[in-house]
C-alpha positions as CSV (number, residue, x, y, z in Angstrom):
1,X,260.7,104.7,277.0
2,X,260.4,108.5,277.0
3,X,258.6,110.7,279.3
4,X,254.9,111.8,278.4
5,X,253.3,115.1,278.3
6,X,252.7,116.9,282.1
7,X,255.1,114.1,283.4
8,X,257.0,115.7,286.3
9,X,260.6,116.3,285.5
10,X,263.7,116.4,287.5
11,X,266.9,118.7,286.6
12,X,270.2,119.2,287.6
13,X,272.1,121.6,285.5
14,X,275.7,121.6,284.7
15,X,278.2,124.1,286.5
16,X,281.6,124.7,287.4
17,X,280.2,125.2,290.9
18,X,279.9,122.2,293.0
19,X,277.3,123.5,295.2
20,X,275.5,125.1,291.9
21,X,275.1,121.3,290.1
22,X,273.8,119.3,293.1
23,X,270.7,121.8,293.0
24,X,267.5,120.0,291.8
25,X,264.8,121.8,289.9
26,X,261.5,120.4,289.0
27,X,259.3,120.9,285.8
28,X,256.8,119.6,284.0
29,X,256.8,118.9,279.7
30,X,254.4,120.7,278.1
31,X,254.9,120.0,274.5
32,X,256.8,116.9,272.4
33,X,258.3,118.0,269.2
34,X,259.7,115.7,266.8
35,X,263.3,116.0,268.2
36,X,263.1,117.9,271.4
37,X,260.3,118.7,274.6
38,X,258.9,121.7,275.6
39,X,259.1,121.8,279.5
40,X,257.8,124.6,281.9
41,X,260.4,126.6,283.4
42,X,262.2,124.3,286.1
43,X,261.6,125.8,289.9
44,X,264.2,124.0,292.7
45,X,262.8,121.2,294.4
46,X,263.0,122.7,298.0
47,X,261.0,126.1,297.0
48,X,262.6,129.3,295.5
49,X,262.3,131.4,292.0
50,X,262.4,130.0,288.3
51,X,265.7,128.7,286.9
52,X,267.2,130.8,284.5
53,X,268.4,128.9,281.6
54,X,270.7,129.6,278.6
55,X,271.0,128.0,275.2
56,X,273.7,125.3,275.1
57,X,273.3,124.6,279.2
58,X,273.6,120.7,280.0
59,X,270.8,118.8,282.2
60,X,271.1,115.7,283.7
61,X,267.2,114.7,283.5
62,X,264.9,112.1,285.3
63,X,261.5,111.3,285.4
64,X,259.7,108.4,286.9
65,X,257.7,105.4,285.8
66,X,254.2,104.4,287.1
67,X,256.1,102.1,289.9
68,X,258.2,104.8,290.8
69,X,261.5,103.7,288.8
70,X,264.0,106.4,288.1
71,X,265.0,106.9,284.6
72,X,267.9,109.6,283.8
73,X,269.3,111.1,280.5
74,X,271.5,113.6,279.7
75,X,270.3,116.5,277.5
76,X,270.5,120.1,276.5
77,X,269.0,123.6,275.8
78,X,267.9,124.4,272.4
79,X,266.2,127.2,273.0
80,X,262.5,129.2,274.6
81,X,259.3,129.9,273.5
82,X,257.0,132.3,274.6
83,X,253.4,131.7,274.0
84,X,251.2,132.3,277.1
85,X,253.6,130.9,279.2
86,X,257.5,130.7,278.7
87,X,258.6,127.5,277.7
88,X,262.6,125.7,277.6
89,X,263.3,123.7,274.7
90,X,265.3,120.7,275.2
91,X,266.9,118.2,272.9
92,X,265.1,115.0,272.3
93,X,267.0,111.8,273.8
94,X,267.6,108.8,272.1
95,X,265.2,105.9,273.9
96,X,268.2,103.4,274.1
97,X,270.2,105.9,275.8
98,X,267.9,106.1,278.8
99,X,268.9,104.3,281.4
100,X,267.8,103.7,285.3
101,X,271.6,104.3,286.2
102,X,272.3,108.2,287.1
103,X,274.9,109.4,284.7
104,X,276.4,113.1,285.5
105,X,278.9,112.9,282.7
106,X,278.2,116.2,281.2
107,X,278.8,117.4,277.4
108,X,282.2,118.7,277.9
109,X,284.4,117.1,276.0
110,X,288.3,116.5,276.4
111,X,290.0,119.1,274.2
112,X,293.1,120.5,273.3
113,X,291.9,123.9,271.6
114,X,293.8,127.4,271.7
115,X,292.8,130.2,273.6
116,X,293.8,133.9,273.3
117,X,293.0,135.4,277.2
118,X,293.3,139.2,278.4
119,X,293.2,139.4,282.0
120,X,291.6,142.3,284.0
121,X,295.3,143.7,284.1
122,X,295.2,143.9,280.2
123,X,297.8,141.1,279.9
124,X,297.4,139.0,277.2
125,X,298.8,135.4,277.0
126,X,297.9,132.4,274.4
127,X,297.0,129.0,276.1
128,X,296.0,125.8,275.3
129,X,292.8,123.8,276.8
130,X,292.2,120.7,278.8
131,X,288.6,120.2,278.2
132,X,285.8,122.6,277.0
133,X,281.6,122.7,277.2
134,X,278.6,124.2,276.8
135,X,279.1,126.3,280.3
136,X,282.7,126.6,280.5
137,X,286.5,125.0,279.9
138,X,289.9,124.7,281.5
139,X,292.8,125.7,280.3
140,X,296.5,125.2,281.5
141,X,298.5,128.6,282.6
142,X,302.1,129.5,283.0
143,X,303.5,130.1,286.0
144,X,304.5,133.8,285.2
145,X,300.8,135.2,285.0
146,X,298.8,135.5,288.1
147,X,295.2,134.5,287.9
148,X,292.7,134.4,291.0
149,X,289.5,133.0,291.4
150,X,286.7,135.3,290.5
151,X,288.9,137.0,288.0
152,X,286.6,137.6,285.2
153,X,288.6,136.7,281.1
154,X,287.7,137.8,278.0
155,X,289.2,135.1,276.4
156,X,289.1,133.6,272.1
157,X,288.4,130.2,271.5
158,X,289.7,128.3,268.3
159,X,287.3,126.0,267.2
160,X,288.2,123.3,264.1
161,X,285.0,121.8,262.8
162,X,285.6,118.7,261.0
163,X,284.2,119.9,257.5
164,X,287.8,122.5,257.5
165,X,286.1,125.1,259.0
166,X,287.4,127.4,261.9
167,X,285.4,129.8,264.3
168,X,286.7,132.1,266.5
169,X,284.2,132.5,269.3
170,X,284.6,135.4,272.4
171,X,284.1,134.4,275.9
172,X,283.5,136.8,279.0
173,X,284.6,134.0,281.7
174,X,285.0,133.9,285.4
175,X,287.8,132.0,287.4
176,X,285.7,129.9,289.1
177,X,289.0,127.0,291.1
178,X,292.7,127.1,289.9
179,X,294.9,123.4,290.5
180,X,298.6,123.5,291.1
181,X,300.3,121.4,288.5
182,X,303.8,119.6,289.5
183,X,304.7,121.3,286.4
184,X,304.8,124.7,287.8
185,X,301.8,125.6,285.3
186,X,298.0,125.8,287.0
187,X,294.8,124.5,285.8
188,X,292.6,127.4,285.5
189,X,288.7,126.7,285.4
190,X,286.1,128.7,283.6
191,X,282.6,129.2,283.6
192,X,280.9,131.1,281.0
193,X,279.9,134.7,282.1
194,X,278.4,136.0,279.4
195,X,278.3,134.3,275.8
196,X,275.8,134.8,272.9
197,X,273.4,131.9,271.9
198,X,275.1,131.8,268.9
199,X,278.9,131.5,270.4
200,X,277.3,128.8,272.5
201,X,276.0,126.3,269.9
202,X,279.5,127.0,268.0
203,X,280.7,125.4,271.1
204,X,277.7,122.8,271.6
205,X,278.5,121.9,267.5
206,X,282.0,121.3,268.0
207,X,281.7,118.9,271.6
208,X,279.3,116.7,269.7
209,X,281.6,116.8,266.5
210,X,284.4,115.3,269.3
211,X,282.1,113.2,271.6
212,X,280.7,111.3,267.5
213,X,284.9,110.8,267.0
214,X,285.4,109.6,270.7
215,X,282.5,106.8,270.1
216,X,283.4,105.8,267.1
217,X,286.9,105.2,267.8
């Protein structure tokens, strides 16, 4: 069962920020395409401006039935349209994958990826990541270089695609929590500052290259 057009949809959007994802924004879809909706612009439940989206972002979606039943699904930003009004397209979801359970298991996938990072000092360091998204990553950090949160990285990820092909894509990223290890190393955890559309579905294109493997394992 899939939402209808001017059903009333509700949106969380994925972040690094605790306080950031338990926001909800309403909206309303516009448009069906063959594979994805067009929705209205979401506005936050409790009053206040339009959400600003950005290709790639993850939404954890709902919308309810005529007895009031809660149905969620997970989806993501493929892009606007501007015709009168500014519209958000969003990927299509698979009917059998909606379900009246929430799920917040956002598109980020478990990942063990170089990274080339220059710090705001101009020290430059290779590491390895824990997990990467569509609106950020972790990555592990040796105990000899000093990050902080709000510390913003220009950082290079290496992407492998499974066809053989490799993509470097540049991140502008922002320190948003770092995690003592027993190690000594730190968890360091990004979300994406700035990023082109295109760097981001490079990224989107690789996590569901790794979530297909993880399923069919």
């Amino acid at each position: 069962m899939l939402p209808k057009i001017n059903d009333l949809v509700y949106i969380q959007v994925a972040s690094e920020i605790e306080k950031e994802e338990k926001i909800e924004y309403k909206s309303r879809i516009s448009e069906m395409e063959e594979d994805s909706f067009l929705i209205e612009v979401p506005i936050p439940v409790d009053g206040g401006g339009m959400k600003k989206l950005y290709m790639g972002d993850e939404l954890s979606v709902y919308f309810l039935t005529d007895e009031g039943v809660k149905n969620y699904f997970n989806t993501y930003v493929l892009g606007f349209v501007s015709d009168n009004i500014k519209l958000v397209r969003i990927r299509k979801p698979d009917p059998e994958s909606i379900t009246r359970i929430q799920r917040r298991n956002f598109l980020r996938v478990t990942a063990d990826l170089e990274v080339a990072v220059k710090t705001p000092n101009n020290i430059r360091f290779v590491a390895r990541t824990e997990d990467i998204g569509g609106g950020g990553f972790s990555f592990y950090c040796e105990p000899q270089y000093s990050l902080l949160e709000g510390d913003i990285l220009h950082c290079w990820v290496l992407l492998p695609y499974k066809n053989g092909s490799i993509e470097h894509v540049p991140i502008e990223a922002e320190i948003v929590r770092t995690k003592k290890l027993e190690t000594g190393r730190s968890l360091v955890m990004m979300k994406f500052e700035s990023i082109s559309d295109m760097e981001r579905q490079k990224l989107i294109r690789y996590c569901f290259e790794r979530q297909f493997d993880f399923r069919n394992r």
